[in-house]
C-alpha positions in Angstrom: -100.7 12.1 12.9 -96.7 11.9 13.1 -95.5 8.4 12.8 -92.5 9.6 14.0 -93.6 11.2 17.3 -95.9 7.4 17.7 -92.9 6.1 17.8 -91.2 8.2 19.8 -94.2 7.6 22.8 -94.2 3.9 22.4 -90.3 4.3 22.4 -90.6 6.0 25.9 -93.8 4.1 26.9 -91.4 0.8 27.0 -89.3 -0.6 29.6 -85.5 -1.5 28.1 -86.1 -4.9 26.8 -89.9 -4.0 26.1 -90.6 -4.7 22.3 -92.7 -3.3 20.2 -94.3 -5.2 16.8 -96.0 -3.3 13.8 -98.3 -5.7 12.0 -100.1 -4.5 8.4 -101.8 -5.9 5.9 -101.3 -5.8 1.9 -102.6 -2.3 1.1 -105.8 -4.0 -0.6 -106.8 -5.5 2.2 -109.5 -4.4 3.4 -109.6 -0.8 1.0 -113.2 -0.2 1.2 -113.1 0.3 4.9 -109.5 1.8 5.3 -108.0 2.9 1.7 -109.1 6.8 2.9 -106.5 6.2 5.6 -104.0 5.3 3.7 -101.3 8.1 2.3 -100.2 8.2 -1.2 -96.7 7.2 -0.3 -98.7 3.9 1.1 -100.8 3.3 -1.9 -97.5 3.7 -4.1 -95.0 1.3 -2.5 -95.3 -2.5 -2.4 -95.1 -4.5 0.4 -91.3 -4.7 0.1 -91.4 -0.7 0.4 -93.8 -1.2 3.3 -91.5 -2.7 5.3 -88.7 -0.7 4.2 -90.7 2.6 5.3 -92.4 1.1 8.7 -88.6 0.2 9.8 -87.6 4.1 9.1 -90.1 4.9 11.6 -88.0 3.3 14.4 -84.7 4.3 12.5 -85.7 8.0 13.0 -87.9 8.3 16.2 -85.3 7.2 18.6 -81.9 5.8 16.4 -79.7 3.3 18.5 -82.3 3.1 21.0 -84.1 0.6 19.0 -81.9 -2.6 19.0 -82.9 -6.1 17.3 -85.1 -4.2 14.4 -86.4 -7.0 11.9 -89.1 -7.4 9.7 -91.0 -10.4 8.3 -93.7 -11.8 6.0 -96.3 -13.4 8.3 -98.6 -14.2 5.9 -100.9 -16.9 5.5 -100.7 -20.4 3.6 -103.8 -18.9 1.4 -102.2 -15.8 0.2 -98.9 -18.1 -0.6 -101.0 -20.3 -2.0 -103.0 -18.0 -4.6 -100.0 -17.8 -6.9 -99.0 -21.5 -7.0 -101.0 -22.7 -9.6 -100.6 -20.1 -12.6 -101.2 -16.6 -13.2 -104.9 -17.1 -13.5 -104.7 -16.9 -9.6 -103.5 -13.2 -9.4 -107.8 -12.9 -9.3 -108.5 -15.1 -6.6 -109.4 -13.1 -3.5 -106.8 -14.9 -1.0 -103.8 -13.1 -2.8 -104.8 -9.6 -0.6 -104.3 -11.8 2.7 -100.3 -11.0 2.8 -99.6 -10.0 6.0 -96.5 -8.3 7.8 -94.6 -7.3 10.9 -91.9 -5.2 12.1 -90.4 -4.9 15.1 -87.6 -3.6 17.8 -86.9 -4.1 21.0 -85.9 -0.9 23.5 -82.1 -0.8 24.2 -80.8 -0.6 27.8 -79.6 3.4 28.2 -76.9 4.3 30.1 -77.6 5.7 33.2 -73.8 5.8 34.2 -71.0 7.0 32.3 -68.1 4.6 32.4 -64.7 6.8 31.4 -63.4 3.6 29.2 -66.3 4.2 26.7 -68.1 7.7 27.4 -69.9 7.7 23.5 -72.3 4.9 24.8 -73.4 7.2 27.8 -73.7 10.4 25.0 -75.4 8.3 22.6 -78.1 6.9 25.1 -79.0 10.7 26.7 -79.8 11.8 22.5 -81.7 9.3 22.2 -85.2 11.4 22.7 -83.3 14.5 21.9 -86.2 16.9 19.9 -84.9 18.6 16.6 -81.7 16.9 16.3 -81.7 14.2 13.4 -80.3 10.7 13.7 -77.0 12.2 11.2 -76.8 15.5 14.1 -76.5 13.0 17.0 -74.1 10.4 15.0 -71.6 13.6 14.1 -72.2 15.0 17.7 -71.5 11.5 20.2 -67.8 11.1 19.2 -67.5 15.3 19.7 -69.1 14.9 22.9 -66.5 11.9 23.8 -63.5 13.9 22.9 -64.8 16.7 24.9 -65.3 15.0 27.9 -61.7 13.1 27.5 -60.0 16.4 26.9 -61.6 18.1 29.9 -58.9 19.4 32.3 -61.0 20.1 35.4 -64.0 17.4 37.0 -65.9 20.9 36.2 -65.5 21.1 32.6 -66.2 17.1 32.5 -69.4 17.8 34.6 -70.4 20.6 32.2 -70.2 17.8 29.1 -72.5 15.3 30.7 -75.0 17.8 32.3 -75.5 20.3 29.3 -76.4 17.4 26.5 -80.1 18.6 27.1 -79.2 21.9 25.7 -78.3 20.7 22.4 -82.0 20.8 20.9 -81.7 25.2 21.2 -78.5 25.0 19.4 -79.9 22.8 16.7 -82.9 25.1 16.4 -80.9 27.5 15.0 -78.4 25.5 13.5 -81.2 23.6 10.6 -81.6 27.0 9.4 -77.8 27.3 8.1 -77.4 26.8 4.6 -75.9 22.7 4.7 -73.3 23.4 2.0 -71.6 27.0 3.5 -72.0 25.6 6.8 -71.7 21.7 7.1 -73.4 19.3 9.0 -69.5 18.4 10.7 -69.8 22.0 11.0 -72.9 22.2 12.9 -72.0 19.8 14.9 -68.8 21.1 16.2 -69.9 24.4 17.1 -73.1 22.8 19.0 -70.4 20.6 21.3 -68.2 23.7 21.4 -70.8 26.1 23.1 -73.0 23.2 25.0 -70.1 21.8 27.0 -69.1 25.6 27.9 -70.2 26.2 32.1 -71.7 29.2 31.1 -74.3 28.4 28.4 -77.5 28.2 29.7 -79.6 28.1 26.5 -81.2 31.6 27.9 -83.0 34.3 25.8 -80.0 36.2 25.0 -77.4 33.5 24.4 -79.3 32.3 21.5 -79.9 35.6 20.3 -76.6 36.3 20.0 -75.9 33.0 18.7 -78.7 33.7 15.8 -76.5 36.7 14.9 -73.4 35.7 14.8 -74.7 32.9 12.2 -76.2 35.6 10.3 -79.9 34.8 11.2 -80.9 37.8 12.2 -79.9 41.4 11.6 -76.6 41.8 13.8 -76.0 44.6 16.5 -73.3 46.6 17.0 -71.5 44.3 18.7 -71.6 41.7 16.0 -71.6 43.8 12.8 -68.1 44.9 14.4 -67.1 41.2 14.8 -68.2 40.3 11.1 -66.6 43.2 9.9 -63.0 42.5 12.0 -62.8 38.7 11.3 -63.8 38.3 6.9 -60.6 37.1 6.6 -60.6 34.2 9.1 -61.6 30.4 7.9 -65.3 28.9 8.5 -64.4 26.5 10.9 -62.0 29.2 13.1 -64.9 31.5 13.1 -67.3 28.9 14.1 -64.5 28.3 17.2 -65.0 31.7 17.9 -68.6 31.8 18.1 -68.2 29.0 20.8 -66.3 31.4 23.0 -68.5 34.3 22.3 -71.9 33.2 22.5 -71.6 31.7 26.2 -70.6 34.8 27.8 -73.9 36.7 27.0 -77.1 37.0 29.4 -75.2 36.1 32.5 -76.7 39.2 34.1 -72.9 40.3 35.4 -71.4 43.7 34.9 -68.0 42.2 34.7 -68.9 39.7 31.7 -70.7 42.5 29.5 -67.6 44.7 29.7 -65.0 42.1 28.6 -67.6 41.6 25.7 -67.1 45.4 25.3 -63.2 45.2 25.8 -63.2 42.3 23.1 -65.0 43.7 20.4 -63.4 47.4 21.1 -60.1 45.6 21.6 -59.9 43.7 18.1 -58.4 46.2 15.8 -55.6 47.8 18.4 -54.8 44.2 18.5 -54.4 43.1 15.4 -52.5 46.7 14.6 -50.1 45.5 17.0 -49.6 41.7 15.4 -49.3 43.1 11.7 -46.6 45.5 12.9 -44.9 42.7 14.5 -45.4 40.3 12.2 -45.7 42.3 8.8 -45.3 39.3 6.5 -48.4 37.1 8.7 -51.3 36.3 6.4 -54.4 38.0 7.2 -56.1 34.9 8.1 -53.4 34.0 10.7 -53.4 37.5 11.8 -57.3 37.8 12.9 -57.1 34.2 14.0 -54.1 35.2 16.6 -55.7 37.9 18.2 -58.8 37.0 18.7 -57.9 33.7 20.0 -55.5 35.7 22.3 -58.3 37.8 23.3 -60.7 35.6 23.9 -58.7 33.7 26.6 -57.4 36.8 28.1 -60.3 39.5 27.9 -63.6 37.4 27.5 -63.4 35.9 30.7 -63.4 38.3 33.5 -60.8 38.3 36.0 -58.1 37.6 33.8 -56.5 40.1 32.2 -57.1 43.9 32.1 -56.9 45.8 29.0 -53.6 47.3 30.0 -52.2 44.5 30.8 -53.3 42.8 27.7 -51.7 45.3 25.3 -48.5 45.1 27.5 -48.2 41.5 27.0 -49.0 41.3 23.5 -46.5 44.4 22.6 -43.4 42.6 24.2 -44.1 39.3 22.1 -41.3 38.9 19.4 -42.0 37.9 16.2 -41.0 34.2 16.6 -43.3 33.7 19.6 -46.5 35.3 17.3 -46.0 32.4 14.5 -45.4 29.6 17.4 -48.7 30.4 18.6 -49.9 30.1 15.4 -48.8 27.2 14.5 -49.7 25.8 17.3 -53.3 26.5 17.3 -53.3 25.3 13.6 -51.5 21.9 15.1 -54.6 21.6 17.6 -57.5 22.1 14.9 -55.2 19.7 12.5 -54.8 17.0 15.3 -58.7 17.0 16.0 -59.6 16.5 12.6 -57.0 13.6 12.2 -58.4 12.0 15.3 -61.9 12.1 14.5 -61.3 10.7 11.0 -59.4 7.7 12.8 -62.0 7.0 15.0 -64.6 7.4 11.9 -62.6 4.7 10.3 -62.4 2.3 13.2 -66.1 2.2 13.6 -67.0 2.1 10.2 
């Protein structure tokens, strides 16, 4: 049995305001009946530890949705009273009658999102969230919140509070990832980045290709392409990327699958065309340009044939390639400044 997923039922067995209590017993109470039951993480740990552990169990099963967690020794006046008089004591029988509870009470959710503080309504719908961990959700609510600020259209703010359920099939991929090449900040950006896009659906093919872009499983043509194109852009603009990218698979429309073709084919004519404008751009800035220009102009259908693509990138000038530049590097700068303010005010 899961303590964990107990937890989790009683968690959404309760009413807000419904509290639940763990009681337990010193673990040599009653040992020739129950020791068999008990794991050797329980047999190991004093009572202290006991209580330490049993409150991890709400910690982890449903986070901030536990509120008023507390712990405390219930024992009775003959187990206190076995070590009063002298060591000799420690054999008397009364000294296995310590007795414990922990317990938490179910926090309100919220069923409404009020614009003044949207990271309550985020926080309160991960709650039961499968696969993510209580660190995922923490990094994910203030993404969420900036997303939903930042939206332009009531669309794209409706897209970030419907789509939070669709976190768990990012995250099933995501655990995978190697924590130290690709961050837990990481992770959580790029799940926020492609749940809050209108055209992720979670479907079959959308996590497939989101498997192999993050190198989980052997890539296409399509993606071997990609990789092959972009080795010179930075981690986190490549996990931007993959937010554009992954959406616009399996929607089933003939229009979508060729701008995917028109991207991918379109890459190298493109950056051709910013190097000989620009010979003395950096690689990096030079991949991370064009496919930022192609994905808003090509990857969306409807936008911008591929005619009219290459005409308006080969009558940029020089100066008007690195002010795009800079200020896509001012916008990834400003986020990260941002969230490490916030970090800091509710630390």
């Amino acid at each position: 049995m899961n303590p964990r997923e107990v937890f989790k039922s009683a968690f959404y067995l309760l009413k807000p305001g419904g509290q639940m209590f763990v009681a337990f017993s010193n673990r040599k109470a009653y040992s020739s009946k129950f020791e068999r039951a008990q794991t050797k993480m329980w047999r190991d740990y004093n009572d202290d530890q006991h209580m330490w552990m049993t409150g991890s169990f709400f910690q982890f099963s449903a986070g901030d949705g536990w509120e008023g967690l507390k712990g405390f020794d219930i024992s009775p006046e003959s187990a206190k009273d076995a070590f009063s008089d002298g060591p000799m004591n420690l054999f008397q029988q009364g000294k296995d009658n310590n007795l414990y509870v922990v317990q938490a009470k179910r926090a309100k959710s919220e069923d409404t999102l009020d614009p003044n503080n949207p990271e309550a309504f985020f926080k309160s719908k991960m709650w039961m969230l499968p696969t993510m961990e209580e660190r995922d959700k923490a990094l994910t609510a203030p993404r969420l919140r900036r997303a939903y600020e930042f939206a332009d259209t009531d669309e794209d703010r409706e897209a970030v509070t419907n789509y939070i359920d669709k976190l768990p099939k990012v995250y099933e991929s995501l655990i995978n990832m190697d924590q130290f090449a690709f961050t837990f900040s990481m992770q959580s950006q790029l799940a926020v980045d492609i749940v809050t896009d209108g055209s992720f659906s979670a479907n079959d093919e959308q996590v497939m290709a989101l498997k192999r872009g993050l190198g989980l499983r052997p890539p296409d043509e399509f993606w071997s392409k990609v990789g092959t194109m972009t080795g010179a852009m930075d981690a986190e603009d490549k996990i931007n990327l993959l937010s554009h990218i992954v959406p616009r698979f399996g929607s089933g429309d003939k229009a979508q699958d060729d701008a995917l073709e028109s991207f991918v084919t379109g890459l190298e004519p493109t950056f051709a065309l910013i190097r000989n404008t620009c010979p003395t751009m950096e690689e990096t800035d030079v991949q991370l340009l064009g496919t930022e220009l192609l994905a808003a102009e090509i990857l969306k259908p409807g936008r911008s044939t591929r005619t009219q693509f290459a005409e308006w990138v080969g009558a940029m000038t020089a100066e008007e390639m690195e002010q795009l530049v800079v200020a896509r590097k001012g916008v990834k700068e400003s986020a990260a400044k941002e969230l490490a303010d916030y970090r800091r005010q509710v630390e």
